[in-house]
N, CA, C and O atoms as a DFTB+ gen file, in Angstrom:
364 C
 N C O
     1  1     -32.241    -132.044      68.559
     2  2     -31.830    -131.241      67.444
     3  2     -30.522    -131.801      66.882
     4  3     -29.492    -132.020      67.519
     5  1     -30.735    -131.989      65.621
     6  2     -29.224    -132.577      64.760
     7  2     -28.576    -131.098      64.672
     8  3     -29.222    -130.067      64.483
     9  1     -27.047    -131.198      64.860
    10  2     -26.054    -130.279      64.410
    11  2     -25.217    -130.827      63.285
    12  3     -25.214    -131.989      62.877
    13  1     -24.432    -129.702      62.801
    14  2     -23.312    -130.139      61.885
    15  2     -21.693    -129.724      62.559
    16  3     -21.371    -129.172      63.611
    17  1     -21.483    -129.869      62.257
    18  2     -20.256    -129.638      63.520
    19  2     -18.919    -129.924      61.992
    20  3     -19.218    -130.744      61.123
    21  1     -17.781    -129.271      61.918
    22  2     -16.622    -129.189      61.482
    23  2     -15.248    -129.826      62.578
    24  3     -14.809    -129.401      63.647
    25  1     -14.835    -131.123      61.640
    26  2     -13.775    -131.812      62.411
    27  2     -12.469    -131.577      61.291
    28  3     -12.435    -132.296      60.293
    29  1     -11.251    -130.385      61.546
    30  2     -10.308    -130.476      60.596
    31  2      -9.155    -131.748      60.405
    32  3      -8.371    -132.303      61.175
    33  1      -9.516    -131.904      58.871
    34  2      -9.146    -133.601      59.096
    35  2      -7.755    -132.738      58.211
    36  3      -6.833    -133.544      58.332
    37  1      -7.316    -131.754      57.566
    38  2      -6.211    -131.500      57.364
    39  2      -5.025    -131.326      58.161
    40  3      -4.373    -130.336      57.829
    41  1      -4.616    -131.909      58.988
    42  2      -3.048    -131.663      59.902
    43  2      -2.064    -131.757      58.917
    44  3      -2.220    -132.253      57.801
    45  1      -0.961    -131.222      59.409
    46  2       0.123    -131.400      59.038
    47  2       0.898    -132.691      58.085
    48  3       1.582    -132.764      57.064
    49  1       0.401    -133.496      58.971
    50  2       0.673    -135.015      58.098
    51  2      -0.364    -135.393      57.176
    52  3      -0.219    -136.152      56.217
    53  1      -1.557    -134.736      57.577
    54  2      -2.186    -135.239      56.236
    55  2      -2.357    -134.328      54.642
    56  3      -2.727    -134.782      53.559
    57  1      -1.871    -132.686      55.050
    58  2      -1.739    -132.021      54.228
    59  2       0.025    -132.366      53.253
    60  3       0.360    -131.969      52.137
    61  1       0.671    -133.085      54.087
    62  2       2.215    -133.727      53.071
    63  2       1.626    -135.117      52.215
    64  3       2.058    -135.499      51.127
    65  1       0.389    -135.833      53.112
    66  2      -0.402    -137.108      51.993
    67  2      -0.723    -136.495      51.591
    68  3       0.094    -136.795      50.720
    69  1      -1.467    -135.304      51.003
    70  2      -2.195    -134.893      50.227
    71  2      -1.595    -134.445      48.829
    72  3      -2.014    -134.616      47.684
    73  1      -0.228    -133.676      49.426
    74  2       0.315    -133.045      48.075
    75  2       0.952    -134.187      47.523
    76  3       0.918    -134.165      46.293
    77  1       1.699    -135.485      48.160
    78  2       1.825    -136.831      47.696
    79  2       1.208    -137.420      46.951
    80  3       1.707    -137.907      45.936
    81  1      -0.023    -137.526      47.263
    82  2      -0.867    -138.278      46.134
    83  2      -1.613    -137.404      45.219
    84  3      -2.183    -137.965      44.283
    85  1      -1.709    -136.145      45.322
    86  2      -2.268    -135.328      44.266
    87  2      -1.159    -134.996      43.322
    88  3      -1.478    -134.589      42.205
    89  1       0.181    -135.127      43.649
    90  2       1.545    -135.157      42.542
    91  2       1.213    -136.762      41.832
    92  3       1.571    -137.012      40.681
    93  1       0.619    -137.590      42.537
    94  2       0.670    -138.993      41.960
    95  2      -0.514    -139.034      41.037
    96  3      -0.437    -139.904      40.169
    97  1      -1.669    -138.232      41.029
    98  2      -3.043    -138.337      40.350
    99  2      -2.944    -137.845      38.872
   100  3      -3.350    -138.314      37.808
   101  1      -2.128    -136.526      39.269
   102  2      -1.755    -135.931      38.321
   103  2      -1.431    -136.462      36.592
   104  3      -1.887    -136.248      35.469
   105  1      -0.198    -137.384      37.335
   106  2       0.446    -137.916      36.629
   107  2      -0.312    -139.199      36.233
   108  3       0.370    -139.858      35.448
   109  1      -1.764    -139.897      36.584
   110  2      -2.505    -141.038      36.450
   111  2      -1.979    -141.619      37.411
   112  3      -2.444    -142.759      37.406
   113  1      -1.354    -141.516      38.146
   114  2      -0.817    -142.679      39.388
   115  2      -1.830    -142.934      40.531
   116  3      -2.061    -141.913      41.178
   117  1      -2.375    -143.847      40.869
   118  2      -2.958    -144.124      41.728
   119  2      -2.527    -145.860      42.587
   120  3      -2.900    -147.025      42.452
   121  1      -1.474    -145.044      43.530
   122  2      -0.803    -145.851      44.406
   123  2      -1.414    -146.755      45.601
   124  3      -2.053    -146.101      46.424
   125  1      -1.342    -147.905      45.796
   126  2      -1.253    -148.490      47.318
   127  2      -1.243    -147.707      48.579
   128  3      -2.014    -147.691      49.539
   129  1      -0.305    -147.153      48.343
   130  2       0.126    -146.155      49.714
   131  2      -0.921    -144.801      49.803
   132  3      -1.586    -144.460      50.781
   133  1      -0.887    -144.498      49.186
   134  2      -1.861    -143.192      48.609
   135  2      -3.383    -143.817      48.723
   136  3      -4.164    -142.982      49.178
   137  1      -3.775    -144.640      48.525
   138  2      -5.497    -145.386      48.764
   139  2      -5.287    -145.540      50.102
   140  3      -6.325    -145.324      50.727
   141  1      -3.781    -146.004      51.220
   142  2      -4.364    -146.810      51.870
   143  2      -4.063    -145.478      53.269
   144  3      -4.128    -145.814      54.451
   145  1      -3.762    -144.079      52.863
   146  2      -3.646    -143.336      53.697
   147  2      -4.914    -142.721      53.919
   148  3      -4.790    -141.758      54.677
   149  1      -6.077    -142.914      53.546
   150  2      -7.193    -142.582      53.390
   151  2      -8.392    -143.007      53.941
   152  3      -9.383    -142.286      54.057
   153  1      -8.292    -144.534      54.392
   154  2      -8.639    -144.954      55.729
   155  2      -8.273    -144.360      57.185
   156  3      -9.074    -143.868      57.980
   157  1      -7.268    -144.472      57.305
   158  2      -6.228    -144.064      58.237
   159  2      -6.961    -142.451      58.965
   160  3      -7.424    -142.059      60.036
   161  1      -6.739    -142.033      57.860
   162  2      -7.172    -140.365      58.232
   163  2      -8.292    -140.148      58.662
   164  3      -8.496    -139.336      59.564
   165  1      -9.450    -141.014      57.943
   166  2     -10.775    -140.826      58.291
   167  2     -11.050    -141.601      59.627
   168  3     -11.581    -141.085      60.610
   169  1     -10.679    -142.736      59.555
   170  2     -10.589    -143.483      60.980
   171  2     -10.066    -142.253      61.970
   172  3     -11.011    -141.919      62.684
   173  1      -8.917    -141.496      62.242
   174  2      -8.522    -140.359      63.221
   175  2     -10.026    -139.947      63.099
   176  3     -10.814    -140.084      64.035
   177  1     -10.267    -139.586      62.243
   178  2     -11.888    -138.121      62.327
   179  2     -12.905    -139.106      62.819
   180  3     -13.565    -138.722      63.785
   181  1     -13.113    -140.076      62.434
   182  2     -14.005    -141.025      63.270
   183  2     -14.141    -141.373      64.840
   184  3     -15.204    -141.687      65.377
   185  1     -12.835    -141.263      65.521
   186  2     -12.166    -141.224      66.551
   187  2     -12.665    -140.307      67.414
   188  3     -13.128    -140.597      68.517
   189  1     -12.561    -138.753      66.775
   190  2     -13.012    -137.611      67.165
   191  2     -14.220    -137.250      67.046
   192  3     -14.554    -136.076      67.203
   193  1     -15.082    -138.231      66.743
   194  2     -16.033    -138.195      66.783
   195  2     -16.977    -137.876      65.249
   196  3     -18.192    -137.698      65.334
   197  1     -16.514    -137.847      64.368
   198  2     -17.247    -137.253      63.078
   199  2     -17.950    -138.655      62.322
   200  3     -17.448    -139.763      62.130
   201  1     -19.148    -138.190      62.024
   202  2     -20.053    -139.358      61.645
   203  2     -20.818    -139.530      60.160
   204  3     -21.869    -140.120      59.911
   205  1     -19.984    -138.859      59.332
   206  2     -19.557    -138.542      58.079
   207  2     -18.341    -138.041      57.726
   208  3     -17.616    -137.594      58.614
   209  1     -17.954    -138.032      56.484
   210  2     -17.181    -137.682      55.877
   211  2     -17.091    -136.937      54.165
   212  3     -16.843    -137.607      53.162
   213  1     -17.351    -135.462      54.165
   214  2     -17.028    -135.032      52.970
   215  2     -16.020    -135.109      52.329
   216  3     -15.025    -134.521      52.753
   217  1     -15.952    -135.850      51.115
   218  2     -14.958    -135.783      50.326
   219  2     -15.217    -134.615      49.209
   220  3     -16.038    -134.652      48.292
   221  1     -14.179    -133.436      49.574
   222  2     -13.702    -132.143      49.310
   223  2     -13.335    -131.950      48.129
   224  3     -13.530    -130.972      47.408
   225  1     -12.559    -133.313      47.846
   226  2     -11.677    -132.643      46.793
   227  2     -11.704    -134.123      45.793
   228  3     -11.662    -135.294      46.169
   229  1     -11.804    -133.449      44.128
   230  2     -12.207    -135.136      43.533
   231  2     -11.399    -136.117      43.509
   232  3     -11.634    -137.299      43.259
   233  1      -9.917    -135.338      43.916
   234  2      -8.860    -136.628      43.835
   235  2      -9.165    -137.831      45.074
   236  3      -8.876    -139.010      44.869
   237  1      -9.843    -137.320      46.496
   238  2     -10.238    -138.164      47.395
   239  2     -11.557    -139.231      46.687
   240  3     -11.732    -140.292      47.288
   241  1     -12.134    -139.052      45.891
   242  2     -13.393    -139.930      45.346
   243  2     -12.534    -141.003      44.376
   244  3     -13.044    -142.083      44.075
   245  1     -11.450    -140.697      43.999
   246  2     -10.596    -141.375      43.360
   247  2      -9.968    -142.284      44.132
   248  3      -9.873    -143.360      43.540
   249  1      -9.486    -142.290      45.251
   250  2      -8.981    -143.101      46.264
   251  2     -10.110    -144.034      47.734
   252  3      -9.873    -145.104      48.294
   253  1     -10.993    -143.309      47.886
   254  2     -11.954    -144.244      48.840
   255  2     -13.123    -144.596      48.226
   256  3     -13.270    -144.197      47.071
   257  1     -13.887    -145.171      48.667
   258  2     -14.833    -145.274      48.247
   259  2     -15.813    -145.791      50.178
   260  3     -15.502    -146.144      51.316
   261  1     -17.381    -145.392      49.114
   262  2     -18.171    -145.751      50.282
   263  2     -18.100    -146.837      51.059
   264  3     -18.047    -146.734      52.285
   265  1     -18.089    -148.121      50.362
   266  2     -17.804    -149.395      51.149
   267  2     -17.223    -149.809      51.644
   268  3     -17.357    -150.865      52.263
   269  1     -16.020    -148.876      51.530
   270  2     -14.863    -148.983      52.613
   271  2     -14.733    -148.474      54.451
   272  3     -14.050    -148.721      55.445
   273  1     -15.962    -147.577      53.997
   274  2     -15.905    -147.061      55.387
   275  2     -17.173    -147.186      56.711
   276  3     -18.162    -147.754      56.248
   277  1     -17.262    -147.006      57.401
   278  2     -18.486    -147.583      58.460
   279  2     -19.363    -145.954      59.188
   280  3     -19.987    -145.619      60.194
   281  1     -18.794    -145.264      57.683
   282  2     -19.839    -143.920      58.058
   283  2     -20.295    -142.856      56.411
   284  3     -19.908    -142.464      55.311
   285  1     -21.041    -142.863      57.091
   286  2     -21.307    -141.870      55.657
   287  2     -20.244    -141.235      54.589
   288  3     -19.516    -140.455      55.204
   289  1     -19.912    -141.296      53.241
   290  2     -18.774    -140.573      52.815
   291  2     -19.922    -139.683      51.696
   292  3     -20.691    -140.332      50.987
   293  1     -19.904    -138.443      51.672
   294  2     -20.105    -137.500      50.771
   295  2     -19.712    -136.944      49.755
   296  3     -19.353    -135.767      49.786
   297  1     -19.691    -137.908      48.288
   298  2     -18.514    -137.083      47.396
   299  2     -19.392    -136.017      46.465
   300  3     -20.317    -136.027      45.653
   301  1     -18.112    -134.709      47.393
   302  2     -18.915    -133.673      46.259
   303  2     -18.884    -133.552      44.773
   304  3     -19.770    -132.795      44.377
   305  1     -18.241    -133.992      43.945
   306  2     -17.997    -134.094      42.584
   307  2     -19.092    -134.815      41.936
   308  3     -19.648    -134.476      40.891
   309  1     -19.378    -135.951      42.729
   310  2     -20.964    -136.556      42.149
   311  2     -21.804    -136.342      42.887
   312  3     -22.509    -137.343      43.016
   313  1     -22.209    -135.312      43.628
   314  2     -23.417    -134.595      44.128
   315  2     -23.557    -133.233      43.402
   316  3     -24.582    -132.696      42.984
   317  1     -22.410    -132.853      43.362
   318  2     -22.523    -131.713      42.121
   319  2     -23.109    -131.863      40.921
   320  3     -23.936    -131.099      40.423
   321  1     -22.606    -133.007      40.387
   322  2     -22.672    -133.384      38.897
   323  2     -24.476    -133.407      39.125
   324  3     -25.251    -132.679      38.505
   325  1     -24.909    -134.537      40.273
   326  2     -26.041    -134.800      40.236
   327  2     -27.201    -133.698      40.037
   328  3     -28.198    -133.727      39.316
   329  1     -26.796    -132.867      40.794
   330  2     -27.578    -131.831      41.163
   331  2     -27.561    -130.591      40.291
   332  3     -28.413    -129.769      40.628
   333  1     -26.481    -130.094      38.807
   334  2     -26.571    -130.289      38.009
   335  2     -27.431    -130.368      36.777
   336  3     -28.097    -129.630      36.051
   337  1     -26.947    -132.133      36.956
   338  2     -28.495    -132.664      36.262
   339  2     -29.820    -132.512      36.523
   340  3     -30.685    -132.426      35.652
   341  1     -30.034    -132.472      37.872
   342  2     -31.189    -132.228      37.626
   343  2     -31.947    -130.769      37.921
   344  3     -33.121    -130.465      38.132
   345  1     -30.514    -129.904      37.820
   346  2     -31.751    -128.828      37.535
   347  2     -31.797    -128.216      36.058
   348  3     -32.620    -127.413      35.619
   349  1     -30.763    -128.766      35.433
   350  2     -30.885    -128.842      33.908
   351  2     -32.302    -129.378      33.436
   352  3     -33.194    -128.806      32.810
   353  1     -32.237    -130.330      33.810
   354  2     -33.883    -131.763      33.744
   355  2     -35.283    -130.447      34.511
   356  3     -36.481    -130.572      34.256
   357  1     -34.780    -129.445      35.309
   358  2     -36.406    -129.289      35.966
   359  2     -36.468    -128.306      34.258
   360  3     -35.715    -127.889      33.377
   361  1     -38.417    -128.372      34.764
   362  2     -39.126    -127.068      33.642
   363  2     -39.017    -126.144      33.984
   364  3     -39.444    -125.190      33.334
């Protein structure tokens, strides 16, 4: 039997990257430091075992991307959009 299981990838240090680079998005900034804290974090949740990764929030789809990582990444902003579309598209 597959489970889904919840790994909180928000700690402390990653909720101070967060308001960091979402002050930087804001403004169009999309930093080095800010892309490259985003490996980092998911690698910890990888660690702990998590074998995906939802991306929550759209400013994270802005900074990783799938090919960067060696597990599933889920961005909800274009699964939304997708899904969406196509129930706009059903009869």
């Amino acid at each position: 039997m597959k489970r889904i299981g919840i790994l909180g990838g928000m700690s402390w240090e990653s909720s101070v990257e967060y308001e960091r680079t979402y002050g930087e998005l804001v403004r169009g900034i999309t930093s080095d430091a800010s892309r490259g804290q985003y490996p980092r974090i998911i690698g910890d949740l990888r660690a702990r075992g998590a074998q995906g990764v939802i991306a929550g929030c759209t400013e994270i789809e802005l900074l990783i991307h799938p090919e960067q990582l060696d597990c599933p990444l889920f961005p909800t902003a274009r699964l939304h959009a997708l899904a969406a579309v196509d129930a706009a598209l059903q009869d």
